[in-house]
C-alpha positions as CSV (number, residue, x, y, z in Angstrom):
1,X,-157.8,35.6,-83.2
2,X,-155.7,37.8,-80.8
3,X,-155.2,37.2,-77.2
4,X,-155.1,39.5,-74.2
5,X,-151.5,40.7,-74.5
6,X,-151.7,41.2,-78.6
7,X,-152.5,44.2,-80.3
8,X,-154.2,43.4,-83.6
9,X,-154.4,45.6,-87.1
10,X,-156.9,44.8,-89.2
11,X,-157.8,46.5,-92.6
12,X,-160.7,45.8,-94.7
13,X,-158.7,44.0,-97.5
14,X,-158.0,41.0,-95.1
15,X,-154.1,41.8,-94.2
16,X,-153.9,41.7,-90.8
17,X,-150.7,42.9,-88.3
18,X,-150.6,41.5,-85.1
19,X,-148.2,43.1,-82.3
20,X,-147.0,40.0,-80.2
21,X,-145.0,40.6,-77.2
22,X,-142.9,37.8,-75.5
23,X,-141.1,37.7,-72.8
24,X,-138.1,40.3,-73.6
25,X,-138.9,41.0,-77.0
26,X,-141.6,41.9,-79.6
27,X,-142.8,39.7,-82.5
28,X,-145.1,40.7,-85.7
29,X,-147.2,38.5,-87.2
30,X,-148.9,38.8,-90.6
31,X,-152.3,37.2,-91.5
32,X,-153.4,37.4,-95.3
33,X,-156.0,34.9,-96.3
34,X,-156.1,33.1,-93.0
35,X,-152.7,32.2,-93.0
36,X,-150.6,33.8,-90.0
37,X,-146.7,33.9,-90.1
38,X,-143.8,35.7,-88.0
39,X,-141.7,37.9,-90.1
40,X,-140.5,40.3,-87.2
41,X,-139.0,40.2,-84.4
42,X,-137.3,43.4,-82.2
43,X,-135.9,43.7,-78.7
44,X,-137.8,47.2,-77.8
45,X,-141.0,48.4,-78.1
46,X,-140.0,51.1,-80.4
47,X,-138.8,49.7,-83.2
48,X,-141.6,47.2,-83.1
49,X,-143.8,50.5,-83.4
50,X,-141.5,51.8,-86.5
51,X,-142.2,48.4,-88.0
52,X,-146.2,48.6,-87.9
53,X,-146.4,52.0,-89.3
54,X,-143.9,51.2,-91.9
55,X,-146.1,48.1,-93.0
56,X,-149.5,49.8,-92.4
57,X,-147.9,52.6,-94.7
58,X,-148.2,50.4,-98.0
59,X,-152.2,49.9,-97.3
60,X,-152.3,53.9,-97.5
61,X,-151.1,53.5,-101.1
62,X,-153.0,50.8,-102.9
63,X,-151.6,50.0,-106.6
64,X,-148.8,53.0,-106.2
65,X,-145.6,51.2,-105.0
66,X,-143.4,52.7,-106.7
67,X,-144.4,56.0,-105.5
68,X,-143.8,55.1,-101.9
69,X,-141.0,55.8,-99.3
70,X,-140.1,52.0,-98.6
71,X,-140.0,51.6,-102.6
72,X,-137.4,54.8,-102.9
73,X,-134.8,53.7,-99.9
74,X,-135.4,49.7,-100.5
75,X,-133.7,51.2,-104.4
76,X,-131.6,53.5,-102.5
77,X,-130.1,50.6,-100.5
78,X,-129.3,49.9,-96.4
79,X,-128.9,53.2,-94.9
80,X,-125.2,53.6,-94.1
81,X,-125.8,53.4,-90.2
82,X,-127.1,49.7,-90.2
83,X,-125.8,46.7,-91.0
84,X,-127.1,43.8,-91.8
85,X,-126.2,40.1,-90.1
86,X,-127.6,36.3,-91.2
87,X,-128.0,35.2,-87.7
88,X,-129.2,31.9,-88.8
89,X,-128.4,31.1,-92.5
90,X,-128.9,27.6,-92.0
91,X,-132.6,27.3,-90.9
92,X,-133.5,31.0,-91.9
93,X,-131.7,31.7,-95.2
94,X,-133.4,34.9,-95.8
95,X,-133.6,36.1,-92.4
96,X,-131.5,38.9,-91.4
97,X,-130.5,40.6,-88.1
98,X,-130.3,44.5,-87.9
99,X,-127.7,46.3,-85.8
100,X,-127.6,50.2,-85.8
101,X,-124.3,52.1,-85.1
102,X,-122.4,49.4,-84.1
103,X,-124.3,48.5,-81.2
104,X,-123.1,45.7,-79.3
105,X,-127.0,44.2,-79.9
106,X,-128.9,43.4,-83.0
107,X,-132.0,45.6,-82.6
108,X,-133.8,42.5,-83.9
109,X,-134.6,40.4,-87.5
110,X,-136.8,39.8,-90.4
111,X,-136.6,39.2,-94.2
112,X,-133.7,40.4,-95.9
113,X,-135.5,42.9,-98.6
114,X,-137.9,44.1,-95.5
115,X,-134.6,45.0,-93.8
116,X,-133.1,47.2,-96.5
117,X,-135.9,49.5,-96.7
118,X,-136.3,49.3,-93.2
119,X,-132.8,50.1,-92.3
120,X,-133.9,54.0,-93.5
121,X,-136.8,54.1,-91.0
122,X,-135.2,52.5,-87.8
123,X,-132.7,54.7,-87.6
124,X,-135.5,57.9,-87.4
125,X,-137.1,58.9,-84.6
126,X,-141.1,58.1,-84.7
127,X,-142.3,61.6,-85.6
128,X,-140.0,61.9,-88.6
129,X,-140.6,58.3,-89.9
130,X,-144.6,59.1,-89.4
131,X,-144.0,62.4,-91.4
132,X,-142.1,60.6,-94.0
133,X,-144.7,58.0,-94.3
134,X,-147.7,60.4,-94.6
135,X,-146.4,62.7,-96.9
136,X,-149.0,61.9,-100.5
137,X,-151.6,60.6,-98.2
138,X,-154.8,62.4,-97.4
139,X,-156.0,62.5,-93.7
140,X,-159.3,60.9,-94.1
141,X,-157.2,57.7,-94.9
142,X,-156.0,58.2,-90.9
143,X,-159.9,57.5,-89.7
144,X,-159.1,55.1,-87.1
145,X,-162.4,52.5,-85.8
146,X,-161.3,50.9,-82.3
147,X,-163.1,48.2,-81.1
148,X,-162.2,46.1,-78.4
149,X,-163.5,43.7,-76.1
């Protein structure tokens, strides 16, 4: 169930995204078998829009993991412009801040495997990570069906 202010992806397999803005920052939820969780977290809008198309990607290749981009850079490792941070290693062990060029900021957190493929996809702009992502996909798979209240 989404409220007013979330933006909800659903696909036909029963993974759901959920785009959940608070306050100054941007949370994603997940929702796979009825279960909902919060694995993401960024401070702008933009990254939080890298995130969803970076997730959504993997639906666009059922079965073919290993033949996707977030497979290749998760095995090529953190991109050399981000580094990683364990904000809370206590309570979140596997949770990981990301900060890109040294930034005085953490552009925001998530798991720590999510990060290192991430890490290659923050650091592009939209259009090339959306050119990345589609490349091996055909356009039909792009049919989008809105529905809203």
């Amino acid at each position: 169930m989404t409220n007013v202010s979330e933006l909800a992806l659903v696909d036909d397999a029963g993974l759901s995204y959920y785009l959940v803005p608070d306050g100054p920052v941007y949370y994603i939820d997940e929702q796979e078998r009825g279960s909902r969780g919060r694995y993401w977290m960024f401070r702008n809008y933009e990254d939080a829009e890298k995130c969803l198309l970076f997730l959504i990607s993997q639906a666009a290749r059922p079965g073919k993991y290993s033949d996707s981009p977030r497979f290749r850079w998760y095995q090529e490792g953190l991109n050399p412009k981000v580094t990683l941070h364990k904000p809370d290693p206590e309570n979140f062990p596997g949770r990981v801040s990301l900060t890109v060029d040294q930034e005085s900021i953490d552009r925001g957190w998530m798991g720590e495997n999510d990060a290192i493929a991430f890490s290659h996809a923050i650091v592009m702009t939209f259009e090339e990570l959306d050119a990345a992502l589609r490349q091996g996909i055909t356009p039909e798979w792009f049919d989008v069906n809105i529905i809203g209240n």
